[in-house]
N, C-alpha and C positions, 0 to 999 in steps of 0.2 A: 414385646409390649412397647418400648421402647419407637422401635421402627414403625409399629402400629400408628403411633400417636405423632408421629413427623411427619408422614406420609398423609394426615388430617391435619393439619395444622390450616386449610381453609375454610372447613367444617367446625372446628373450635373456635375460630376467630368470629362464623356466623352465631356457634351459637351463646359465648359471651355475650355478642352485642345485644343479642334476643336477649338473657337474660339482665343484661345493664337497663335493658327497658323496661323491660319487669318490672324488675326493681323500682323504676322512678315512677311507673304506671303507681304501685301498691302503694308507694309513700305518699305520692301529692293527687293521686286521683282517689284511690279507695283510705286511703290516711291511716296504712296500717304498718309500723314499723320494723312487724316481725316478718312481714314480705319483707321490704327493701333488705334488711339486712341479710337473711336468707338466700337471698337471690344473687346479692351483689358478693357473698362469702363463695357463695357455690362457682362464681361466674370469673372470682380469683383462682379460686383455687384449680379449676378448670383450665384456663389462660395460663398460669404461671407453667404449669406440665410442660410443653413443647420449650418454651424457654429455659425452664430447668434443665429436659435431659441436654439441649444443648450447651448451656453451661459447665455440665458436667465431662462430655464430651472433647468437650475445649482444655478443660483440666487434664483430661488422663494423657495430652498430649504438652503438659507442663505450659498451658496458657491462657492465661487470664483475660476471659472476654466481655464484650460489652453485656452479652448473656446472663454472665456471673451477678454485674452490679444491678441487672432490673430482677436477678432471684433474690439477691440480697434484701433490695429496697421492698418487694412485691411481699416477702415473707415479714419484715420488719412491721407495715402498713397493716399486716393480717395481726399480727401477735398483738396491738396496743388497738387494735380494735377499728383501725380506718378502713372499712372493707370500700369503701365509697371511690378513694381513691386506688389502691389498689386491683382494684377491680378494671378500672378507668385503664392504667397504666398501663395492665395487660394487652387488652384490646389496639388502645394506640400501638405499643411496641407491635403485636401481632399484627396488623394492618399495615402499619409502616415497612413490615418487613413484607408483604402481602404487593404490594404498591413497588418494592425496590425489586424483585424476582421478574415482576410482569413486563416493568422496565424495562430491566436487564437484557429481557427476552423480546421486549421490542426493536432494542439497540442492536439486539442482533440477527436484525429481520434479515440485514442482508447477505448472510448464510442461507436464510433460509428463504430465500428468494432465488438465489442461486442454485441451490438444491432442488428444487421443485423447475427450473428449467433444464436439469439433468434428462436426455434422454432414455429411455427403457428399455426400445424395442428400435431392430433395425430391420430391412430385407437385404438378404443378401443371397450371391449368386451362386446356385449349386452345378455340378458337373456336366446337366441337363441344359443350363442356359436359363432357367427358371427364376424365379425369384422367390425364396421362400421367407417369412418373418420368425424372426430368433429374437433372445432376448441378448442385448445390447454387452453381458457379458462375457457373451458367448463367441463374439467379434475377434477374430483373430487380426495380425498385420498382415496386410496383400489382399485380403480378402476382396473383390467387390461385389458393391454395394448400391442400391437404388434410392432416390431420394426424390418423392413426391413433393406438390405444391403443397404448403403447410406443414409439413412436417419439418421436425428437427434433425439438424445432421447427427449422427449416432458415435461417431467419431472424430477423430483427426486426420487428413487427408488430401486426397488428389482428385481433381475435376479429371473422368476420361473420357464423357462425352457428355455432351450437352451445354445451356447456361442457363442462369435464372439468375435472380437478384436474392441475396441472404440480407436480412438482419443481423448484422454482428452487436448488438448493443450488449448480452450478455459477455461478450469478450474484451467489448472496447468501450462500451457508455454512450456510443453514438449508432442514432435509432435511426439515420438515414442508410437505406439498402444498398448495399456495395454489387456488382456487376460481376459473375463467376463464371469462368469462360474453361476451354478444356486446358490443363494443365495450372489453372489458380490450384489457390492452398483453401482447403474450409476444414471448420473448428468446430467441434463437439458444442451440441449444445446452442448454436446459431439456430436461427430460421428460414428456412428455402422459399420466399412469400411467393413466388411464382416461376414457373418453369421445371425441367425434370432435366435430374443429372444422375450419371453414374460414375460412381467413386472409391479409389484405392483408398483400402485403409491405410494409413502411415504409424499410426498413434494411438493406442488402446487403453481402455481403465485409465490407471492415475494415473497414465504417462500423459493424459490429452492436456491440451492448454484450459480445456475448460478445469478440468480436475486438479490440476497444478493451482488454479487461481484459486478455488474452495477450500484446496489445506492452508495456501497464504494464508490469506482472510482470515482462517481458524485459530491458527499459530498465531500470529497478528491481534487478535481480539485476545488471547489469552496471557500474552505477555506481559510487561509490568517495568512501565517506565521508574527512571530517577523518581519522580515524585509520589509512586505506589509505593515502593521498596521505602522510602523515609515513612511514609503514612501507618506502613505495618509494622515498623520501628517504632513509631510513636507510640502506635494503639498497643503496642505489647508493654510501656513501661508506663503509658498514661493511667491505662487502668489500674493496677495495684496504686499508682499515685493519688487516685478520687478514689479507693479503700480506705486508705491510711488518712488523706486530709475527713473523709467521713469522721474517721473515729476518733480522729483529733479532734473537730467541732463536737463530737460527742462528751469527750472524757471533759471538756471544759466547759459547755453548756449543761450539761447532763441534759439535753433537748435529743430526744431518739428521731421525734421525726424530723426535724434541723437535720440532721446526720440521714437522714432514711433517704431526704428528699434530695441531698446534696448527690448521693449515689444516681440519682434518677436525670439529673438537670447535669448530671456529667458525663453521659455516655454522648460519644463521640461517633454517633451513627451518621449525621451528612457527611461528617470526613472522611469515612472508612469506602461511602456509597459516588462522593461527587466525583473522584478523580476516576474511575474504571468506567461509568457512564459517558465520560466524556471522549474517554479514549476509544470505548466501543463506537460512541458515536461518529466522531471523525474517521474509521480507519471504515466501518458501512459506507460511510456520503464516498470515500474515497474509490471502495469498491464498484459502486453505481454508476459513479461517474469515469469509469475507466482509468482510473490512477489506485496502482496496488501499494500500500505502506505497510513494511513488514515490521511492524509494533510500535509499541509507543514511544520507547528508544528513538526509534527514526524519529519520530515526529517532535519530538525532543529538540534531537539535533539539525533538522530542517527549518524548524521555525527559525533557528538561529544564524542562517547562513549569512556571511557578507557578501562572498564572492562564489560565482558561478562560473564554471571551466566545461566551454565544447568542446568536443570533433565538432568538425567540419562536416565533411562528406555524410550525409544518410540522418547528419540531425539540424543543421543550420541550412542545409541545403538538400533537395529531394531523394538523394542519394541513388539518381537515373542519370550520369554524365552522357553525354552523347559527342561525337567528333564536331569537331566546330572549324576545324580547317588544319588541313598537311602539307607537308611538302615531301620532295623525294630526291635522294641524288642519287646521280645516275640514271640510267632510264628504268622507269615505271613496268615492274614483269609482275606477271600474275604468279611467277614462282618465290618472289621476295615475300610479296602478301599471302601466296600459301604458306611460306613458312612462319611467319610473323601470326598467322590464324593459328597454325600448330603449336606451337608453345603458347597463345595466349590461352589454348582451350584447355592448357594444364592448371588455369587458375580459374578460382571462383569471384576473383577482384572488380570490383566496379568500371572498372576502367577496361580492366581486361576487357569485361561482357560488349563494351563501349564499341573495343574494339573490331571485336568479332562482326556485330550488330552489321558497323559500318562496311565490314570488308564484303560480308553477305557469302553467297554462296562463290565456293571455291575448291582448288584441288586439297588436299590436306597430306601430310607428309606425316612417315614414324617417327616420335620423337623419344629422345632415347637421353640418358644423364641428366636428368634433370636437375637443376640446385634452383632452390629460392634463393636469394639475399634479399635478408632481413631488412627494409627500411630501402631497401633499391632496385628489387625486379627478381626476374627470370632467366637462368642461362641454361641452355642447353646445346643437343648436338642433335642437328636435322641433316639428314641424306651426308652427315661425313663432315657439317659444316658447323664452325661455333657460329649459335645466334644467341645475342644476348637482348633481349627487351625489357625495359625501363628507364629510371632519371638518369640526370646527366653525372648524376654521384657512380651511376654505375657504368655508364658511359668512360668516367676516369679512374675507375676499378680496375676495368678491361683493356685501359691500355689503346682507346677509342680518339683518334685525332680526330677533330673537330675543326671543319673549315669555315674560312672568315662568315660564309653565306650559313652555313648553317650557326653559328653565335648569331647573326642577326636576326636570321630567324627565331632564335632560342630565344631572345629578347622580348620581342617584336612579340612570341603568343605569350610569355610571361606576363606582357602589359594588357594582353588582352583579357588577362584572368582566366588561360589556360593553367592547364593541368598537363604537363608532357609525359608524352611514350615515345621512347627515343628506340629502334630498331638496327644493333649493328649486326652484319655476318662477317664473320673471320676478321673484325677490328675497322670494321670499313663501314660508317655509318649510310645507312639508305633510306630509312626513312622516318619522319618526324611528324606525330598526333600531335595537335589541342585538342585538348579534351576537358569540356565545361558542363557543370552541373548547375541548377537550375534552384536558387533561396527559395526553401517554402514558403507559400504563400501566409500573409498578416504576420511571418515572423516576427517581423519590427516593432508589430503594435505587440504580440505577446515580452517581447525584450522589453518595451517602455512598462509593463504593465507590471514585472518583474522589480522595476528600478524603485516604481512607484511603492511596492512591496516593503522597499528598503535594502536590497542589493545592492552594493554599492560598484562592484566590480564585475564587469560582464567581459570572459575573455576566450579568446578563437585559439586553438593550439591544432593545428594539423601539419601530415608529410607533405604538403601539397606546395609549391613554389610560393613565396615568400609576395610575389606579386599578385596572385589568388587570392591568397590569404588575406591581403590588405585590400585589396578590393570589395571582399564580402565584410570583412570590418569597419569601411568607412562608410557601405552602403547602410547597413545596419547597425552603425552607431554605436559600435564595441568600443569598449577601454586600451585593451590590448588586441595583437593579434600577434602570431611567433608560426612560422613555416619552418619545411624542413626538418619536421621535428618526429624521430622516431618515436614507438612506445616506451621504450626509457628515458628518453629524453621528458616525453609526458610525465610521467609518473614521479621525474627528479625535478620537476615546476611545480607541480601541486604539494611536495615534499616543502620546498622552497616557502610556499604561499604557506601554508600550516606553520610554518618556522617561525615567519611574522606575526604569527600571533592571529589569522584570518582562520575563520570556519566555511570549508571549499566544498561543491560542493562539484562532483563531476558529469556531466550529461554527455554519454556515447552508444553505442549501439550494442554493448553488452560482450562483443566476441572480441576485436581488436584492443578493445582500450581494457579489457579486462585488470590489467595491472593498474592504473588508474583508477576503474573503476572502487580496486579494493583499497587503494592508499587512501584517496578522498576522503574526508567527515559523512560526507553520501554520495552515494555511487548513484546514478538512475541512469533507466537504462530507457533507451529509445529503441522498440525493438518488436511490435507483432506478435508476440506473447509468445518468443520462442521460448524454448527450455533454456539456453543458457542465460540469455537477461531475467529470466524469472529464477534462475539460480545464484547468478556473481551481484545483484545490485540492491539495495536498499529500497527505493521506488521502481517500478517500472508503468512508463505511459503504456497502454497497450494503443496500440493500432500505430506506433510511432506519432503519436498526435499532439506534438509542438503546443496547441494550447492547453493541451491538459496539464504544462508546468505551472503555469500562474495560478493554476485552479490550486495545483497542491500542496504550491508555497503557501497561496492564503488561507488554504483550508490548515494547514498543520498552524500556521500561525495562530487564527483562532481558537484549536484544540487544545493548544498549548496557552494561550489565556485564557479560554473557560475552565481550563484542569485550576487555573492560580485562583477563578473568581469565586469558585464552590470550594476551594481550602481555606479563602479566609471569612465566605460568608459561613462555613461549618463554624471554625475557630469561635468567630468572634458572636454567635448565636449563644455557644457554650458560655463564654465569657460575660456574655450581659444578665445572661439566666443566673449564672452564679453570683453575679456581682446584685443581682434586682433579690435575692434570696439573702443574701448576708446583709444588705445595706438599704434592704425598703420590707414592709410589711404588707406588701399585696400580692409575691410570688407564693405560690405553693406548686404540692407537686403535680395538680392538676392541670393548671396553666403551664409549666413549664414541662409537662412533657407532650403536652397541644403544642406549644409552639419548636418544641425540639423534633417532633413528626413532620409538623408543618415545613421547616429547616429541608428535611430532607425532601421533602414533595418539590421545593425553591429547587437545589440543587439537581437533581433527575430532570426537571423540565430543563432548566440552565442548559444542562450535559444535552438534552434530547434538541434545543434548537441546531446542534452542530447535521443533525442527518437533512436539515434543509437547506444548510449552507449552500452559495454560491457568491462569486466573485463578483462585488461591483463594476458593472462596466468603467 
């Protein structure tokens, strides 16, 4: 019975209001009293039901809800005969909570906007060469797979022939069509607007980037900042507090409805409703626009950041270095360069790929022993011989005499704002890369727009020579900048900057700066919606998209003062209704729980302008 009457709780709300009209139809149109009362008795007692069992419900779990004090008041109103009001009260509270569910479920449209771009169905290739259609969970890894114009990619994957342009805006928020060529990466849940491709799968079910972003989001809208967690603190010891002052105005008025209506005009329904719409709403716009906030914690502590700490490489800069100019001693063999290609190809390094790019096609050699050193390169042993590739740290690791032409050199691309690959064989250096990467485009205006936010400290921490580093900091207008600097050495800066008493805030690419990432106040991660930046960081931009930081400093900023505007426009609605009830003679409890509904209708719209937010230019 119970569950019967919860499960109508929209049905009851229509048909009180039907009978609250009744009621007023038989009193002042037909002028008959035993209607209105009738009606309005039935249309209570009708209404109070859903509220009741939930009252009830709240109790068996040892807690005193707002439910309790409209059963209390609802039943008080009926017993001395005020069916008029009572009846009234129902309805509002009913409706009011009718209006916060709809909300709620609007605020989190952008789940379900994302879900409904979820693909279904894919074709995929059977042993015939055929292309048959399955359903999407059926999709194993390796599998390939066809992908018509207009259709959705079904997966996460690899271009193996064909291009077309996708839509990636359900991955990244940006609705301009990206260019897929054989060997791009494409994402579940994209759009192929034109062209036909055929593609490995890589990535299945929850593993895809699309499906990773829809539990964030989930997780994310469900969670419960600082200022929830005090709100359900409150609400649990406010309510027996408007019990007890009830029945204290009671025992010394001896006024039942003074005390009935004070139950009514004390429920604390925008408070309990402003803060979780506001957060649903921010962390949707967030969604939409291609910046993931994983709950309202984050957004807590983001609003509050002073100082911002980059990498370099892949986030201030396009994270595509290319060779910009070398030198060689000794003479120039195509066998130094093959071996210099053979150990770089044991790395997946920016620089390395740099180098390869540059060398092009070549002989290649088995490489065998391989050691990284950590913060300094590559050694190994080719055809018998040590070759060590990387800085000039590793250079005087190995024991690497450096001649007066090669220090001028070393100089000479330091000031150029290289990046060096230093190449010895058997302690004998041969050959010397610059290697430069390219500041992404408008980053400067996104850093001014950052400042403007109220950031006060914007700073550059990479391994990359100390003269790079200050070149990309004075071009772009940074506070600080620090070269040379391994991932511990990062992680014991941002350690440093917290010590001072600053809220830091770290932007890298999710896999190197990992340790960083997690010491930081927030981690975010610049990063194509891999798995591990959607794993190690707080925010993640997808598509590595530089201006999607300002968007999300000033979007959490705002969230985080519309969560503070609807706590104390809640508060202080309670407090005038109480204070215009005890200290003026024209509150009752009809008015004031019209305007205690009304309260929370302010605060849900408040919360809902945050899913249209965007950043003043």
């Amino acid at each position: 019975m119970k569950a019967y009457i919860l499960k109508r709780k929209k049905a009851i709300t229509v048909i009180n209001a039907i009978l609250i009209v009744f009621g007023f139809v038989g009193r002042f149109a037909l002028e008959n009293i035993t209607i209105f009362n009738v009606s309005l008795f039935a249309a209570s007692i009708i209404g109070v039901a859903p509220i009741a069992i939930q009252a009830y419900q709240a109790l068996r779990v040892k807690v005193v809800s707002i439910d309790l004090l409209v059963t209390i008041a609802v039943i008080g109103a009926i017993l001395i005969g005020n069916y008029e009001e009572s009846a009234i009260v129902t309805f509002l509270f009913l409706f009011g909570s009718y209006l916060e569910q709809r909300t709620l479920n609007k605020t989190r449209s952008a789940i379900k906007e994302l879900t409904e771009l979820a693909p279904e169905s894919a074709l995929k290739q059977t042993d015939t060469g055929a292309f048959i259609e399955i359903d999407v969970d059926d999709v194993e890894e390796g599998d390939v797979l066809l992908v018509k114009t207009g259709a959705k990619i079904p997966v996460d994957g690899t271009v193996l022939t064909g291009e077309g342009h996708i839509n990636e805006a359900s991955i990244t928020g940006e609705s301009v069509p990206l260019t897929k060529k054989v060997d791009s990466e494409v994402f579940a849940g994209t759009i192929l607007e034109n062209g036909t491709i055929q593609m490995r799968a890589d990535r299945v079910g929850e593993d895809t980037t699309f499906g990773k972003i829809i539990e964030l989001v989930e997780e994310a809208q469900d969670s419960k900042s600082e200022a929830e967690r005090f709100i359900d603190r409150f609400s649990k010891y406010y309510t027996p507090a408007v019990l007890v002052l009830s029945f204290v105005v009671w025992l010394f008025s001896k006024d039942i409805e003074l005390a009935i209506t004070i139950l009514v005009l004390g429920c604390p329904g925008a408070l309990v409703i402003g803060v979780p719409v506001s957060n649903v709403s921010g962390i949707g716009n967030g969604a939409r626009n291609g910046v993931l906030l994983k709950g309202s914690e984050v957004i807590n502590s983001f609003s509050k950041v002073t100082t911002i700490v980059f990498d370099k490489t892949g986030t201030l800069t396009v994270g595509n270095p290319t060779v910009a100019e070398k030198a060689f001693y000794g003479n120039e063999s195509n066998e130094v360069l093959g071996m210099l290609a053979s150990v770089e190809r044991e790395s997946d390094h920016p620089l390395a790929k740099a180098v390869l790019e540059d060398i092009g096609v070549t002989k290649f050699f088995t490489v065998k022993k391989t050691e990284v050193v950590k913060g300094g390169g590559i050694v190994a042993s080719v055809n018998g011989q040590r070759v060590a590739v990387g800085n000039v740290a590793l250079m005087q690791q190995e024991d690497v005499e450096l001649s007066e032409e090669a220090k001028r050199d070393i100089e000479r691309f330091e000031r150029n704002g290289d990046s060096l690959v230093l190449t010895a064989i058997n302690q004998e250096l041969k050959v010397l890369m610059g290697i430069r990467d390219q500041i992404r485009p408008n980053v400067k205006q996104d850093l001014q727009r950052l400042k403007q936010l109220g950031v006060k400290n914007l700073i550059v921490l990479s391994g990359d020579n100390q003269g790079t580093v200050d070149l990309v900091a004075s071009e772009l207008g940074l506070t600080e900048a620090h070269g040379h600097m391994l991932p511990e050495d990062k992680s014991a800066y941002i350690e440093t900057l917290k010590a001072e008493g600053q809220i830091v805030a770290f932007v890298g690419d999710g896999v190197n700066d990992s340790p960083s990432l997690a010491i930081a106040d927030i981690g975010i991660a610049m990063g194509s919606g891999t798995d591990v930046a959607i794993e190690t960081s707080d925010v993640v931009l997808m598509n590595s998209d530089f201006s999607r930081l300002p968007h999300a400093l000033g979007l959490t900023k705002s969230t985080s003062a519309n969560m503070k505007q609807n706590i104390i426009i809640a508060v202080g609605v309670v407090l005038i209704l109480l204070a215009s009830l005890l200290f003026s003679a024209w509150m009752n409890m009809t008015i004031g729980m019209l305007v205690h509904e009304l309260s929370i209708l302010v605060v849900i719209l408040n919360g809902m302008r945050l899913l249209k937010y965007r950043l003043k230019k």
